[in-house]
C-alpha positions in Angstrom: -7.1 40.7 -51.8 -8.1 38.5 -48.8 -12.1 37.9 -48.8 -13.8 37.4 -45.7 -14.0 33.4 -46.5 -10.2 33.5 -46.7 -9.5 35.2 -43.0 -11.8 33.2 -41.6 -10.1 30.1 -43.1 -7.1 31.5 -42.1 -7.9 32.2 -38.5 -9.7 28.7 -38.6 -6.0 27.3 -39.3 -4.1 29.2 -37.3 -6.3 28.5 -33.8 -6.5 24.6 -35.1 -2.6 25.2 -35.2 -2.9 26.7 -31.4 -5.1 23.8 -30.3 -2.7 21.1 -31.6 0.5 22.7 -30.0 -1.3 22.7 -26.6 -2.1 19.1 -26.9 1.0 18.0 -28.2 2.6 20.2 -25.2 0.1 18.2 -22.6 0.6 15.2 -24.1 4.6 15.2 -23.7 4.0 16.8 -20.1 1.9 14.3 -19.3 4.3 11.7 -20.4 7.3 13.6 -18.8 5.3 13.9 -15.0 7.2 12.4 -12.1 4.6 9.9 -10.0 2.5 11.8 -7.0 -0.1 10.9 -4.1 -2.8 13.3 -4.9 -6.1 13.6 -3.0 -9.5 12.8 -3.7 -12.3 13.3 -1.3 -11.3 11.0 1.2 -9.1 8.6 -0.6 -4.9 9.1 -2.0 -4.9 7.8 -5.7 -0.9 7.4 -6.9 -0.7 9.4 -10.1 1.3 7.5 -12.8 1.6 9.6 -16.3 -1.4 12.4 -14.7 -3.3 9.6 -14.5 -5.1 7.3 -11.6 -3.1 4.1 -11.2 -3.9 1.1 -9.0 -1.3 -1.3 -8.3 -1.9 -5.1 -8.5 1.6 -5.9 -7.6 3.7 -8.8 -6.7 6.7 -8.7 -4.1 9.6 -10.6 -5.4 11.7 -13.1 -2.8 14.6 -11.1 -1.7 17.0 -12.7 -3.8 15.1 -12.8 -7.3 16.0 -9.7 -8.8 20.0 -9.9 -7.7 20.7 -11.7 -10.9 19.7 -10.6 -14.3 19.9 -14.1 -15.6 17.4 -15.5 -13.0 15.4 -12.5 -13.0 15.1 -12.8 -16.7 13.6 -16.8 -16.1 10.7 -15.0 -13.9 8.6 -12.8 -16.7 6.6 -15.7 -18.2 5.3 -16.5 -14.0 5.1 -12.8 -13.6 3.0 -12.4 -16.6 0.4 -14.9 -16.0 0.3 -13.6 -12.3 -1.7 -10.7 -14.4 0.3 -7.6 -11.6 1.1 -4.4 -13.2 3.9 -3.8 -10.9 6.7 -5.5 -9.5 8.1 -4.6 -6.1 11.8 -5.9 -6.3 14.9 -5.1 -4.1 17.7 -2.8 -4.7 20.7 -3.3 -2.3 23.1 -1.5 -0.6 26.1 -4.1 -0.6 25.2 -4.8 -4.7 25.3 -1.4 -6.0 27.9 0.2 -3.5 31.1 -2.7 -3.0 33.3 -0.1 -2.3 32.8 3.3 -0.9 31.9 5.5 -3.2 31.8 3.7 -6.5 28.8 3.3 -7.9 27.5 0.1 -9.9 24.1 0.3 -11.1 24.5 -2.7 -13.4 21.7 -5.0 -11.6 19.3 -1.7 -11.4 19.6 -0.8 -15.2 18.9 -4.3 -16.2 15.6 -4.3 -14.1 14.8 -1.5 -15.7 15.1 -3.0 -19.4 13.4 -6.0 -18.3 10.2 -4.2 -16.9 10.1 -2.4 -20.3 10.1 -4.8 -22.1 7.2 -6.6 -20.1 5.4 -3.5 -19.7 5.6 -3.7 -16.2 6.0 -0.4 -13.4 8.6 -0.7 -10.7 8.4 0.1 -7.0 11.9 -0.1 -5.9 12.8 -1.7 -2.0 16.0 0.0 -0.7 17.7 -2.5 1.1 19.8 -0.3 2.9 20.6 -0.2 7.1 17.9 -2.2 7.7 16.0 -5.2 6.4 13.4 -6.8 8.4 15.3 -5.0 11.6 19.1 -6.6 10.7 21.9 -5.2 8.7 23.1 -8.1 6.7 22.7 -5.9 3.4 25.3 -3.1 4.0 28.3 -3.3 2.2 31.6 -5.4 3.5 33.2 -2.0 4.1 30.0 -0.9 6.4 30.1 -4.8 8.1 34.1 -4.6 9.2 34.2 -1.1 10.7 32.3 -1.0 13.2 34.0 1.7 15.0 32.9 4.0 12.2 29.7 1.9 11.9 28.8 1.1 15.2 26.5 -1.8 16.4 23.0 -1.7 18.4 23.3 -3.9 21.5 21.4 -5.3 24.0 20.9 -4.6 27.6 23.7 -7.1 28.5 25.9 -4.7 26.0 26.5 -7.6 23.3 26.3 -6.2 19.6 23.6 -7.2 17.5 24.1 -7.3 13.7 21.9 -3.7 13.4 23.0 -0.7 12.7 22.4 1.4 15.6 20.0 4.8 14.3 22.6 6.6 16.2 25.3 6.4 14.5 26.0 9.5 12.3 28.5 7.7 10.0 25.6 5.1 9.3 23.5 8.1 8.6 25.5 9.7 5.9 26.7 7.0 3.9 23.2 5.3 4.1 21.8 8.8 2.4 24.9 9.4 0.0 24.0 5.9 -1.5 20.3 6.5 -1.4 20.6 9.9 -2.8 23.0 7.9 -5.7 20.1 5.9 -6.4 17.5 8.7 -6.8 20.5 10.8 -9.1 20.6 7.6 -11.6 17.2 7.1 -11.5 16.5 10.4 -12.3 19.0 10.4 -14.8 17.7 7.0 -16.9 14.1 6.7 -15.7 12.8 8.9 -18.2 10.2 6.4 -19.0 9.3 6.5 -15.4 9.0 2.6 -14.7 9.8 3.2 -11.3 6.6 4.7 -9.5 8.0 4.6 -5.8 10.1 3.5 -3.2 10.3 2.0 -0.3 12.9 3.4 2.5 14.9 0.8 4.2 12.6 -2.9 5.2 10.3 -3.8 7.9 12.7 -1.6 10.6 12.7 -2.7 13.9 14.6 -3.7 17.0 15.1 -7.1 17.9 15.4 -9.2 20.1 15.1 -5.9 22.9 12.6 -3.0 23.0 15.5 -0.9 21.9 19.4 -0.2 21.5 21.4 0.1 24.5 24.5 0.9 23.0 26.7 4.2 24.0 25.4 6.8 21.7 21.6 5.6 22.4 21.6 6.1 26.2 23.2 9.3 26.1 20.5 10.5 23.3 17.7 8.6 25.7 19.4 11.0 29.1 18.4 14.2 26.8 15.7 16.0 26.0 12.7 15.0 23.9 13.3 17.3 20.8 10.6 20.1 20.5 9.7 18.8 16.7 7.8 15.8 19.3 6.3 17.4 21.4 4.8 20.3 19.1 3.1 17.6 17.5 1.8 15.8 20.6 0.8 19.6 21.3 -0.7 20.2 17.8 -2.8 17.1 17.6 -3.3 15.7 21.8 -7.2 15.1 20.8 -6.4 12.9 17.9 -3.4 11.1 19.5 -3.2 7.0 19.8 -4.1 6.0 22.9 -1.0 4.7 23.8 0.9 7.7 23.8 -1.7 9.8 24.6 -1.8 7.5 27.7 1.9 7.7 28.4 1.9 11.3 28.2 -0.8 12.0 30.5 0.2 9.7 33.0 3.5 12.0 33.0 1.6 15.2 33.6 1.9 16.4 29.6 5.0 17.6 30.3 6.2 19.9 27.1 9.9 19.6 27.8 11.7 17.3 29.9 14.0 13.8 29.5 12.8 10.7 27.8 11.7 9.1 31.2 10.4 12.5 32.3 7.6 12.7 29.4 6.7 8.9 29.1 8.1 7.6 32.3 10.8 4.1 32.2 8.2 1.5 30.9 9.3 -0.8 27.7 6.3 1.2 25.8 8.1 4.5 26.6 11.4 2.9 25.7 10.0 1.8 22.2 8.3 5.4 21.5 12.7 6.9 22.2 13.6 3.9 19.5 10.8 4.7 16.9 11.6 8.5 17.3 15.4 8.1 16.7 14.1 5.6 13.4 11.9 7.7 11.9 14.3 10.8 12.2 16.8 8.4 10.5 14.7 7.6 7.4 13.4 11.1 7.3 17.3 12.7 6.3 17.1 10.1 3.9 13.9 10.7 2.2 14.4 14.3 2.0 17.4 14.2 0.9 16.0 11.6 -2.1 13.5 13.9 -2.8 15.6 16.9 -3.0 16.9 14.8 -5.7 13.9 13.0 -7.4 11.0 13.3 -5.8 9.2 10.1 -6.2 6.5 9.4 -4.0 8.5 7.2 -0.9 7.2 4.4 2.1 7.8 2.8 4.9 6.7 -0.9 5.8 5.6 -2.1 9.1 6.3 -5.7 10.4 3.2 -6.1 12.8 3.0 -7.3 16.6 1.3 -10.2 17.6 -1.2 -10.2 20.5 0.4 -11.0 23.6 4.1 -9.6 22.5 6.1 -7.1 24.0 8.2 -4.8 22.1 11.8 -7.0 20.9 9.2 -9.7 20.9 8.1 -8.1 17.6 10.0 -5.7 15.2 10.1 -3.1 18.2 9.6 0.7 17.3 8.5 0.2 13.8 6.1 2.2 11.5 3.2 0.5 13.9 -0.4 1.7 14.3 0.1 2.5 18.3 3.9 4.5 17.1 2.0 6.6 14.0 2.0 9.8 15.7 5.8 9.3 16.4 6.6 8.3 12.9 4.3 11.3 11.5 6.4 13.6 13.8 9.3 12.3 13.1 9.4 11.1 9.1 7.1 13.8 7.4 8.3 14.0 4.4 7.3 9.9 4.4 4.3 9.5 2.0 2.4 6.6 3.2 3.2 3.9 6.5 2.3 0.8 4.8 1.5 -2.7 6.2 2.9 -6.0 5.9 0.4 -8.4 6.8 0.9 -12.2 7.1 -1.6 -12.9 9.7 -5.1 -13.7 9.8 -7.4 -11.0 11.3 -6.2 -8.4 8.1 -9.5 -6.6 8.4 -8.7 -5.8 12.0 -5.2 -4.4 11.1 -6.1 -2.9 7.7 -8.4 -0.4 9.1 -5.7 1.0 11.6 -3.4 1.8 8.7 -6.2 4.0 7.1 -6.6 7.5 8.3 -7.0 10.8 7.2 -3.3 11.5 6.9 -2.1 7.8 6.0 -3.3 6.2 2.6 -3.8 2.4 2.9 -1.4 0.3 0.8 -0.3 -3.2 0.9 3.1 -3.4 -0.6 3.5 -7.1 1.0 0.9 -9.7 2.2 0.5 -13.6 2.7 2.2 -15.2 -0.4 0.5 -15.1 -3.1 -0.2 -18.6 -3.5 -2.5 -18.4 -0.3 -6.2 -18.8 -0.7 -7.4 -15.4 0.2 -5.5 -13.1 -1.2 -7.6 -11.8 -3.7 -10.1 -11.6 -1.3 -8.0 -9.2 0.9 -7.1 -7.7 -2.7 -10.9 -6.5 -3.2 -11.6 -5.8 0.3 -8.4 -3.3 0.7 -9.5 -1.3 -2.4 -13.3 -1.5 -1.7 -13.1 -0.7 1.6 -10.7 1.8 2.5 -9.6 2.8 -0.4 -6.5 1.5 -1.0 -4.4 2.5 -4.3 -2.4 -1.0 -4.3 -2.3 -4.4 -3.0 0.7 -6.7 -3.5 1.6 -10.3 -2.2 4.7 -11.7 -1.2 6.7 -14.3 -3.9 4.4 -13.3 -6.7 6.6 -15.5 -9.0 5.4 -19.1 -6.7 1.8 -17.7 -7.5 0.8 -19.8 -10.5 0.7 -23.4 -11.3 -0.9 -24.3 -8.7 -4.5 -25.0 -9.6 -6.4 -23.1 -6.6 -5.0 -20.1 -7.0 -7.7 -17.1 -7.7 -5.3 -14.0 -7.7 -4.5 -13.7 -11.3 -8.4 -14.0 -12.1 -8.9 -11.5 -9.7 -6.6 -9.3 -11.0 -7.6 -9.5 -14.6 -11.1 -8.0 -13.1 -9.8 -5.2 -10.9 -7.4 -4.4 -14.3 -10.8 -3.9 -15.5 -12.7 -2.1 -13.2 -9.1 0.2 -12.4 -11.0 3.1 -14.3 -14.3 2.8 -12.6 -12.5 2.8 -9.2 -10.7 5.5 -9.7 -13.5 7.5 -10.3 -15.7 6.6 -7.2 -13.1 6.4 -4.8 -12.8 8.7 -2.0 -16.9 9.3 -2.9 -18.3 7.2 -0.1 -20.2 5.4 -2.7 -18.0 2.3 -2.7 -17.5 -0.3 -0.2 -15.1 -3.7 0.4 -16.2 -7.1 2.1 -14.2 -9.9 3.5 -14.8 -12.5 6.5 -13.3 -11.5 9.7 -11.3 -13.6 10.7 -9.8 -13.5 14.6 -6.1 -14.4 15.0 -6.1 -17.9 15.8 -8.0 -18.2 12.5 -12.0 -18.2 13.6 -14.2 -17.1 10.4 -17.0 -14.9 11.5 -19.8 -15.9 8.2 -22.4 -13.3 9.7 -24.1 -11.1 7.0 -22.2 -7.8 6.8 -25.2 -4.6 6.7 -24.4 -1.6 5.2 -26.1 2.0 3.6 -25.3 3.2 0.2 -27.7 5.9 -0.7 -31.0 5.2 -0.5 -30.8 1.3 -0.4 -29.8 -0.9 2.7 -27.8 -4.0 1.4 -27.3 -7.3 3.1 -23.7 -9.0 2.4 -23.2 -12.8 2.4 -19.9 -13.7 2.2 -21.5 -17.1 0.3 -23.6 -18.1 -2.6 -26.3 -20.1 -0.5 -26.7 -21.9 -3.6 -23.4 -23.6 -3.5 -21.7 -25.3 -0.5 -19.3 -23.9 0.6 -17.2 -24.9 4.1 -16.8 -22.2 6.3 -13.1 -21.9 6.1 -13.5 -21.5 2.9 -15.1 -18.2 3.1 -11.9 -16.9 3.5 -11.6 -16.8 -0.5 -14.9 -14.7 -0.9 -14.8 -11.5 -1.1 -15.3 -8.1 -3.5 -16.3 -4.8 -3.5 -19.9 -2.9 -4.6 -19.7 0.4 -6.5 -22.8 2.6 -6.1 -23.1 4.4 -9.7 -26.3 6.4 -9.5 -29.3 6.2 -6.6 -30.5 3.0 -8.2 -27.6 1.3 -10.4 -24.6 -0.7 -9.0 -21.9 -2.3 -9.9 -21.0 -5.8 -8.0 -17.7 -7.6 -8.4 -15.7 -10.4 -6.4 -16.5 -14.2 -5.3 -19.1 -15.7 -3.5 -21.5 -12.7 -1.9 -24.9 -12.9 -2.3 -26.5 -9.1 -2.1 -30.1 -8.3 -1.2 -31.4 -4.9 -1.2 -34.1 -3.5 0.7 -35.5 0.7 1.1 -33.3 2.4 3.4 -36.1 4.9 5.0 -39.3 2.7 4.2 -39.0 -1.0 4.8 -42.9 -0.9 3.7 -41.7 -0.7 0.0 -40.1 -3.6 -2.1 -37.2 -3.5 -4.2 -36.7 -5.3 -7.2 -34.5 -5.9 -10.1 -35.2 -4.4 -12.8 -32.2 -5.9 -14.9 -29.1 -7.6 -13.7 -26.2 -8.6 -16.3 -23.1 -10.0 -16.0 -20.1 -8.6 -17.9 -16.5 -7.0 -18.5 -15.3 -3.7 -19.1 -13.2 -3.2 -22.4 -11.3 0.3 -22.2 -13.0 1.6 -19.9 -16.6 0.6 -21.3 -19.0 -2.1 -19.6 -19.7 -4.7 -22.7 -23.1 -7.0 -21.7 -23.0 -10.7 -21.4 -25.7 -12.5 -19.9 -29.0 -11.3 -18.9 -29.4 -12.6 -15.3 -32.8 -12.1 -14.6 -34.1 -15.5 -13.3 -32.4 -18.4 -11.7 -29.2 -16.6 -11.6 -30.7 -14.1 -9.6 -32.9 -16.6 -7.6 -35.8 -15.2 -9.6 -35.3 -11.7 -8.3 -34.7 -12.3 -4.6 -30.7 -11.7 -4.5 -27.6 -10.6 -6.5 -25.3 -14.3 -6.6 -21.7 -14.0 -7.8 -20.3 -17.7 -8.5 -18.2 -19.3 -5.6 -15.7 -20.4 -8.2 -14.5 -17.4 -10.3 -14.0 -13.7 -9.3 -17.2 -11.7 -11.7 -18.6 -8.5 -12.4 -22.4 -7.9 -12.4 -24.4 -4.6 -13.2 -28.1 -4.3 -11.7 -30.7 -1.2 -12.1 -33.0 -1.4 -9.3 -37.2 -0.2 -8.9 -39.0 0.2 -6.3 -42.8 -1.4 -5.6 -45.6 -2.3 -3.2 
């Protein structure tokens, strides 16, 4: 006879029984989960294993990852460049060499490799396009151009890229891409691969767009309804230079390409982007119908002064969003490539309620501030990953910063995750104009209750103004009177928001590191450090972390 004791042992086992099934069964779905975008207030955080995961990545040169052997060489550099993720080619001509055969080979090896280093993937199909030409297609693609036709210029001479129009281009470009996705799906278990990137830096060059057969007859047509629904759906919200275009056409609804944005190159370059992003987007649905991995596309920008064919025309560009988004929805993000000097100016462009900012490829990562730009992209806008270009030429060199800076945002990865999208934390970085001028005014902002004062250098160091270019970082408001201040070089004074007639001060400032996810104390910072209570001072020479608690007086 079973006592009461003995049931409610029993029942005690069987629910701890229960309990244990259900975590097992999250556990191994958690494990099992394909990578997302998921939202959080106003930021996108890149879910990797159901769990927030910021990418401090490196861009391999183009050629790294084609051999194993030389591939293999790279880990030690990778390492020590402290990235989580390598971004590393996969292309067309290497896996396809004849129609139809498949040789994953190169891929597979990748794969092991990253394992073994515990390293993610982000995959960059090389496929119709890289950086606007078409020199990876296979040799089958490059000798038939009557199946494979040519864009050309207005002269009618072929250009070595694939025109968009093409609908043999179209289909074997998505059969192979949709190969890739299948074999991925089918050995990516692990899921070391955490996106992709569709096609490279797409773009017209060296005219505003193709003038080939099959594009002038599509450009004497009709602007599809899919376009003009959305210039419709969204006319407040519209960049201004279509929005301009549009209007100055009447806001027609139907009508030719010359009859809804009139014969202008800017016109011209909205027809190429359309017949671009409708290009990639039967190639990213189709990928996703297979595995649906989060997917990109990466813009090449325009320089001041440049007309379209001057620069990548028609790419994934700020003033051609609204044509990409109509065009390409099932693209995740449009991502920027940013190798010049004002980053600030473009960064913020990139950033909008229906566009996450990532950086999949910046200034080489040996260049000075690119753990500046690093801090200021996640700070500030929120980004969920920052990567330079020829991450393996990034140590040895003495100066360089960005695996120091990593090491402290691989830290604080928990802690951003959490506050992002919250309003409560903010990036800093020197403008700095094109032609290179570095604007050191004191950057103001509001977080809560406190008004902070941001100088991009530690007045008790020298420092040459060029070289604030290096300083940057990022301040996380925890509670209404505790932050968290990390980076190089700012100096931070707080004052009351609503009553400047009441003082603030520090009522203990430390320096420290996280460890799992848990801030561990080093020094106290209370005095000299801290310019006896005046000013938060991060070194000029190292990338830190400091905690403060502040109190109010009179």
């Amino acid at each position: 006879m079973k006592t009461p004791k003995h049931r409610a042992h029993r029942a005690w086992l069987l629910t701890s029984v229960f309990l244990l099934s259900l975590l097992d069964y999250s556990m191994a779905v958690a494990a099992d989960a394909i990578p997302y975008l998921r939202k959080q207030g106003s930021a996108t955080q890149l879910m990797v294993d159901d769990q927030p995961f910021l990418i401090l990545g490196g861009e391999l040169h183009n050629s790294s990852a084609s051999s194993l052997t030389y591939l293999n060489k790279l880990w030690p550099a990778l390492k020590t460049a402290e990235i989580n993720t390598v971004l590393a080619p996969v292309e067309w001509d290497q896996i396809e060499p004849v129609e139809g055969r498949f040789d994953f080979t190169i891929l597979d090896g990748m794969l092991q490799q990253s394992r073994a280093n515990n390293t993610r993937l982000i995959l960059l199909w090389f496929g119709a396009w890289k950086n606007s030409m078409s020199t990876y297609v296979p040799t089958w693609v490059k000798q038939d151009q009557q199946r494979f036709p040519l864009s050309r210029n207005r002269n009618g001479i072929a250009q070595e890229i694939l025109t968009p129009f093409g609908p043999n281009t179209l289909a074997a470009d998505t059969a192979a891409y949709q190969a890739l996705l299948a074999h991925l799906k089918q050995v990516d278990t692990q899921r070391t691969v955490i996106m992709i990137q569709v096609e490279n830096e797409i773009g017209m060059l060296p005219d505003v767009r193709d003038y080939g057969t099959l594009a002038n007859i599509a450009f004497k047509g009709p602007v599809p309804k899919a376009l003009m629904d959305y210039l419709q759906a969204n006319r407040a919200d519209l960049h201004t230079s279509v929005k301009t275009l549009w209007a100055a056409n009447g806001n027609r609804m139907n009508g030719t390409w010359a009859e809804v944005f009139g014969a202008s190159i800017a016109a011209e370059e909205i027809f190429q982007a359309w017949s671009y992003a409708r290009f990639v987007e039967t190639m990213t649905a189709a990928g996703k119908a297979t595995y649906p991995l989060p997917m990109y596309v990466n813009a090449a920008l325009n320089r001041p002064g440049k007309k379209p064919g001057e620069y990548p025309s028609a790419g994934p560009l700020p003033h051609l969003f609204d044509v990409w988004k109509a065009g390409a929805p099932s693209i995740d993000v449009l991502a920027i490539d940013t190798y010049f000097p004002n980053f600030t100016e473009w960064a913020v462009q990139f950033k909008r309620p229906d566009n996450p900012l990532f950086v999949p490829e910046g200034n080489n990562a040996g260049r000075h501030d690119a753990a500046a730009k690093a801090f200021y992209s996640i700070g500030e806008h929120d980004a969920f990953g920052f990567s330079p270009f020829g991450i393996e030429d990034s140590t040895g060199k003495g100066d360089d910063t960005l695996p120091q800076a990593f090491r402290v945002l691989r830290q604080l990865a928990p802690v951003i995750a959490q506050y992002q999208g919250s309003g409560n934390m903010r990036g800093f970085k020197a403008h700095v104009s094109y032609e290179g001028t570095v604007d050191s005014t004191p950057q103001k902002v509001t977080m809560g209750s406190f008004a902070l004062q941001v100088d991009l250098n530690n007045r008790w160091s020298k420092t040459e103004t060029k070289d604030l270019e290096a300083h940057g970082g990022l301040i996380i408001r925890l509670s209404d009177n505790e932050f968290l201040i990390a980076g190089k070089g700012l100096t931070v004074t707080f004052k009351d928001a609503s009553d400047p007639a009441r003082l603030v001060g520090f009522e203990k400032i430390t320096e420290g590191s996280y460890e799992n996810g848990k801030w561990v104390e080093g020094r106290w910072l209370n005095g000299d450090e801290s310019h006896q209570g005046r000013q938060i001072m991060l070194s000029n020479k190292e990338f830190s972390i400091q905690k403060l608690r502040l109190y109010r007086y009179r």
